[in-house]
C-alpha positions in Angstrom: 45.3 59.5 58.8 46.6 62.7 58.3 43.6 63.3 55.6 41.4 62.9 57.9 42.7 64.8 61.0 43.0 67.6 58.5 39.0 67.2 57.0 38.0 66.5 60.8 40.0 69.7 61.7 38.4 71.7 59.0 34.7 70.0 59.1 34.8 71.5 63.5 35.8 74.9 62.6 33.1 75.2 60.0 30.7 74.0 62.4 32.2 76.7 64.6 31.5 79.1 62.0 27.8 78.0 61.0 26.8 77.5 64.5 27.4 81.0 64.8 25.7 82.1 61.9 22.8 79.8 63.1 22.5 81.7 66.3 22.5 85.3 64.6 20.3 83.6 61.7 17.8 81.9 64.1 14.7 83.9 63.3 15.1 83.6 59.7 15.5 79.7 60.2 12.2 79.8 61.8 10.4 80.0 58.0 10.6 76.1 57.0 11.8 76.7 53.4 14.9 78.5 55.1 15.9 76.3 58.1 15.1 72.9 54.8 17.7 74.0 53.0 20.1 75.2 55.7 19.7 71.8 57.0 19.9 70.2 53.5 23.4 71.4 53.1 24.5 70.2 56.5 23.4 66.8 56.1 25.6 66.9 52.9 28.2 67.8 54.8 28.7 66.0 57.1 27.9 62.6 54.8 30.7 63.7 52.5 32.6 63.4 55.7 32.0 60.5 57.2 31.3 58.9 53.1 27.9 58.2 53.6 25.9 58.7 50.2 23.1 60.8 51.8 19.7 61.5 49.3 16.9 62.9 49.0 15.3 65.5 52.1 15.8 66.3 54.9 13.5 65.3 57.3 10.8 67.9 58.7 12.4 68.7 62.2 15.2 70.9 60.5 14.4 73.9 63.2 15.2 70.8 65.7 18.2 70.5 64.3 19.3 74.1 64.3 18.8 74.3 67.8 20.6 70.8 68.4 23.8 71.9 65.8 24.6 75.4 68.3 24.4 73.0 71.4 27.3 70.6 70.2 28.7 72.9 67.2 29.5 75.4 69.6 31.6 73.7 71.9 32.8 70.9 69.6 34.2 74.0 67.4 35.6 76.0 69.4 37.8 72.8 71.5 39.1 72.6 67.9 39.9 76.2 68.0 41.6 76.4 70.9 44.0 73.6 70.0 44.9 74.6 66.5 45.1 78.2 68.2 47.4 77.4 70.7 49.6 75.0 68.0 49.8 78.3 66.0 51.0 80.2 69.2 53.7 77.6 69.8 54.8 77.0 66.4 54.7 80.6 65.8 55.3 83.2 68.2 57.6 80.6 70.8 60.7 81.2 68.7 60.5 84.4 68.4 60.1 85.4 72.7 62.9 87.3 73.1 61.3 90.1 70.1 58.3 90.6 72.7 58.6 93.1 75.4 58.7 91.3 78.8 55.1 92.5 79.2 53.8 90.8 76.5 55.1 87.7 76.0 53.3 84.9 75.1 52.5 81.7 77.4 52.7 78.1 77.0 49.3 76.8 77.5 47.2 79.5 76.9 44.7 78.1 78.3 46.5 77.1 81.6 48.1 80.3 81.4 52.1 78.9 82.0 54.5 81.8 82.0 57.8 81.6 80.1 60.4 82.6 82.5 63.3 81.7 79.3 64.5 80.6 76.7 64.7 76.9 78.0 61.2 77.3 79.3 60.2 78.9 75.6 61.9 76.0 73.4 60.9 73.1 75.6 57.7 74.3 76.6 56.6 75.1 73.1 57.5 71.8 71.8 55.8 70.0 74.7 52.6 72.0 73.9 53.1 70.8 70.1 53.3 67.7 70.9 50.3 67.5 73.3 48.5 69.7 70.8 49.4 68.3 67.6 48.5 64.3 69.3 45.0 66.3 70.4 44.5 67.2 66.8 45.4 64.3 65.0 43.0 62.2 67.3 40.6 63.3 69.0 39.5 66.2 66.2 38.5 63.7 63.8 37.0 61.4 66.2 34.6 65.0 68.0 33.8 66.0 64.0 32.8 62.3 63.6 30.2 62.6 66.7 28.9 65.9 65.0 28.1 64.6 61.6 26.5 61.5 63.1 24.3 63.6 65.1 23.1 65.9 62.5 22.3 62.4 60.1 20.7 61.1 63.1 18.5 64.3 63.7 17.8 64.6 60.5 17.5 61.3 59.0 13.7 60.7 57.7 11.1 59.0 60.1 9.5 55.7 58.6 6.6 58.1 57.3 8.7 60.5 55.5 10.5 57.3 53.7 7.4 56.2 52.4 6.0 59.1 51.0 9.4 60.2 49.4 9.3 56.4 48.1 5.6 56.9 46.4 6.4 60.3 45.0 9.7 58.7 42.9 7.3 55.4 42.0 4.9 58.1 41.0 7.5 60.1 38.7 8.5 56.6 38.0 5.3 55.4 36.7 4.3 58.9 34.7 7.6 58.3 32.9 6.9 54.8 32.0 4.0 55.4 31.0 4.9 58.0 28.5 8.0 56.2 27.3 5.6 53.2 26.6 3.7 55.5 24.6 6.1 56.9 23.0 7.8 53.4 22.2 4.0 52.4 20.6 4.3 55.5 18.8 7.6 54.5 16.9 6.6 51.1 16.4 3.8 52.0 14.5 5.1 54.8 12.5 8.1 52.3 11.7 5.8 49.9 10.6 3.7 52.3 8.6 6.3 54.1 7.2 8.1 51.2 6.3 6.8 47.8 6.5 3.3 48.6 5.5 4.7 50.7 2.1 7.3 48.0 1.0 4.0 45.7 1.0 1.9 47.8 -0.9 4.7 48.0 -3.0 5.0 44.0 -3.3 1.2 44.4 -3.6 1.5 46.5 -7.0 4.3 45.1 -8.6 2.6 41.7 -8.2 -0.5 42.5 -9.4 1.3 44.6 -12.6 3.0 40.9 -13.0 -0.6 39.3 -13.0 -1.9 41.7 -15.9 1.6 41.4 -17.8 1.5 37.4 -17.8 -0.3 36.9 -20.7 0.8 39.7 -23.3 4.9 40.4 -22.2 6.7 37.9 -20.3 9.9 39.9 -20.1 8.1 42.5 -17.4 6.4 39.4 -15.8 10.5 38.5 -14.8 10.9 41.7 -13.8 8.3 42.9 -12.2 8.7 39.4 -10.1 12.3 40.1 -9.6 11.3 44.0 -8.0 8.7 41.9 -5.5 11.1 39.7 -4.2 13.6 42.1 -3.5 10.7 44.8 -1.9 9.8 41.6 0.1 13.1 41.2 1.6 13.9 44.6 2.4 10.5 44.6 4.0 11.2 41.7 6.5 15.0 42.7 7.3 12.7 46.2 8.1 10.2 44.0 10.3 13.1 42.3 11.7 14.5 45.5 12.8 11.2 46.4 14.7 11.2 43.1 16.3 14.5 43.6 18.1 13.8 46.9 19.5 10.5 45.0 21.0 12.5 42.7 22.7 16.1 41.4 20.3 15.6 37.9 19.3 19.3 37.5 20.1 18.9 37.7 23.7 17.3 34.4 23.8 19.4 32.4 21.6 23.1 33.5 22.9 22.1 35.3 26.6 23.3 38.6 27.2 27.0 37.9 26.6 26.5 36.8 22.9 24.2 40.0 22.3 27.1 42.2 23.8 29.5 40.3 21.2 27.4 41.3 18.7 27.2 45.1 19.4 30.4 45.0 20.3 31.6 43.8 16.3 29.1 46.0 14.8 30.1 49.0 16.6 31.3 52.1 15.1 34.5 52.3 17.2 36.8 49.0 19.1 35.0 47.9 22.2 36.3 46.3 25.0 34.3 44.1 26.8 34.1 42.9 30.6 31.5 40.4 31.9 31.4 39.2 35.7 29.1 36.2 36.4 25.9 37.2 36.1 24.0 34.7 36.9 20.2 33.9 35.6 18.9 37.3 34.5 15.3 38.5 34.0 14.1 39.0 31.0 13.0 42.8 31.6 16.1 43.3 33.8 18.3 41.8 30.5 16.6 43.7 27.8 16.8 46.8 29.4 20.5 46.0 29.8 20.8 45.0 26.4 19.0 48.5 25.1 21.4 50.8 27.4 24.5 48.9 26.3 23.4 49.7 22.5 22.5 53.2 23.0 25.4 54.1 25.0 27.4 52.6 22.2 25.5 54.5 19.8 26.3 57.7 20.9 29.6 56.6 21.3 30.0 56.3 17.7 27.9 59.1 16.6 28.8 61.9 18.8 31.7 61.2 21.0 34.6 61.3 18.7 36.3 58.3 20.5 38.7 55.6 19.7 38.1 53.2 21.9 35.3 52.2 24.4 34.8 49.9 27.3 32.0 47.7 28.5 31.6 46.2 32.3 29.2 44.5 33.3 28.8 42.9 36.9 26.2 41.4 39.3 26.5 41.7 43.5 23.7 40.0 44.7 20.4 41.3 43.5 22.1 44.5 41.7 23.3 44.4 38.1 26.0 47.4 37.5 26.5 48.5 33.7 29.4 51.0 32.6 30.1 52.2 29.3 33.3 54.4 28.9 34.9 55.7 25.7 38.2 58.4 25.5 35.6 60.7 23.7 35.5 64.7 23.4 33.1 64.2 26.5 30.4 67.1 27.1 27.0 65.0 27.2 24.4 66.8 27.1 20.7 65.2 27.9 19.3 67.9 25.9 21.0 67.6 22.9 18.8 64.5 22.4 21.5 61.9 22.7 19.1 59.2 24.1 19.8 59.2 27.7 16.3 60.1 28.4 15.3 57.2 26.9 17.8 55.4 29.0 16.7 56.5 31.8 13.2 56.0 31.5 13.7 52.4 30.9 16.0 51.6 33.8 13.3 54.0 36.0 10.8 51.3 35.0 13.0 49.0 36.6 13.4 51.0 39.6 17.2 51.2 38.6 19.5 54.5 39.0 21.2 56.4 35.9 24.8 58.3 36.8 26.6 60.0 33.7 29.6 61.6 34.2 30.8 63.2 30.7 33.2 66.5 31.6 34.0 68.6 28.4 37.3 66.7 26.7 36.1 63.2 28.3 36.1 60.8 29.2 32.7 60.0 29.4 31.2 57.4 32.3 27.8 56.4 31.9 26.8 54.4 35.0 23.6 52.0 35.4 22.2 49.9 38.4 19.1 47.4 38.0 17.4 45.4 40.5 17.7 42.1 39.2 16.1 39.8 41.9 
């Protein structure tokens, strides 16, 4: 409570403050770009207040707003300055009276303008107009800072149109990065195969065909020329196997998502703790791309994170599937160091899924995923 008569107090003298500035800033607010981003930091305000997770912008009628924040910021912020005045006044200059000369002396009650003919007047006065002041603050602040912030979401929450064309331009992005990602995973595939795959069977190719020639005339090579094949022939399908999985990981299907995390979870690099909720009956896009961010998290865990110990939770609430992988790593992720979040993000974006990391320098890192699993 206290918390919050204290935000509330704080939130109304801002808005005081800003109101003011918006008056004396008005014709500068009249260029859209201006009174957008003016607004833009408003509405963030006042959802960090009332803990409302406010995204993407603004809507268009920001010079609305403006005029809409002076009419209640104004009087909403200076109430609040009046009664944390006039607590200061009491708390304050009260118990010192007697240092004032008898023409300047405070009052009780500013406002009401209540002389202090003593010191009983002074001491009981002043802890009257705490009280009254002090209850004010600690209720009815909070509650008038409240009203603001609700009326600048309100005013400049996006219409129906707005939603939708925000809505097609992040499908759009959405759809430019799958589309590249699916390249890009075609790409791999087929230089893995190439490069691998493709040469260890040329190389069975060869070394059969030098056994062929060999049969007749020298035995011995025949052995080992077989013996060089059907080692190249295994190392070529544990290579096709490893393209397989990346396609869709055969394990998935025979143990389910929890098996597959069992897996990664005794291969891994570092000990990792793992936490499943009930899940439920996953899609098979919704589980792969689960399975994929879960491995590359873990990945990087072990390659570049310097950690002891991660932790993976998983959870379903309805139609949402949450993922978190945390480790006690050096921290500092960085998406441009090449440390697959991209990729990570591109596949949950083709799921229409969000992507939070939270990685400070000296850890730990968070890495936070939500998929639409209906």
């Amino acid at each position: 409570m206290r918390n919050r008569a204290i935000s509330g107090s704080a939130y109304l003298l801002g808005t005081l403050a800003t109101a003011a500035a918006t008056v004396l800033a008005l014709p500068v607010l009249l260029a859209p770009p201006a009174a957008r981003g003016w607004a833009g930091w408003h509405r963030r305000r006042a959802g960090r207040l009332l803990g409302v997770p406010v995204e993407g912008r603004p809507a268009g009628r920001a010079f609305v707003w403006a005029l809409a924040h002076v009419a209640a910021g104004l009087p909403l912020g200076l109430a609040a300055l009046m009664c944390l005045g006039n607590i200061v006044v009491a708390a304050v200059a009260m118990p010192f009276w007697w240092a004032f000369s008898p023409g300047t002396r405070p009052t009780l009650f500013s406002f009401l303008d209540v002389h202090v003919g003593g010191w009983a007047t002074a001491l009981i006065g002043g802890s009257v107009q705490i009280a009254v002041l002090c209850a004010a603050a600690w209720w009815a602040l909070p509650w008038a800072a409240r009203l603001h912030a609700r009326l600048c979401l309100a005013v400049l929450a996006p219409s129906a149109r707005e939603r939708l064309t925000e809505r097609v331009d992040v499908l759009t992005r959405s759809r430019v990065g799958v589309v590249d990602a699916h390249g890009a995973e075609l790409r791999r595939i087929e230089r893995d195969l190439h490069d691998g795959t493709q040469a260890r069977l040329v190389s069975i190719a060869m070394q059969v065909g030098l056994a062929r020639d060999s049969l007749a005339e020298d035995p011995d090579t025949v052995a080992a020329l077989l013996q060089q094949a059907h080692e190249t022939a295994e190392e070529a399908m544990a290579e096709l196997r490893a393209v397989l999985q990346t396609i869709y990981p055969p394990i998935l299907a025979d143990r389910g998502l929890d098996g597959a995390l069992a897996a990664l979870a005794a291969r891994s690099g570092v000990p990792v703790r793992i936490e499943l909720g009930d899940l439920g009956a996953l899609p098979a896009a919704a589980e792969a791309v689960a399975y994929y961010v879960i491995a590359e998290a873990l990945t990087n865990v072990s390659k570049h994170a310097a950690a002891t110990r991660a932790a993976v939770r998983a959870g379903r609430a309805g139609d949402l599937l949450s993922i978190e992988v945390t480790d006690d790593g050096t921290g500092g992720a960085d998406e441009a160091r090449g440390t697959g979040i991209t990729g990570i993000r591109r596949r949950v974006a083709a799921l229409d899924g969000t992507v939070r990391l939270d990685s400070p320098p000296g850890g730990p890192t968070t890495l936070a995923v939500e998929l639409p699993c209906a």
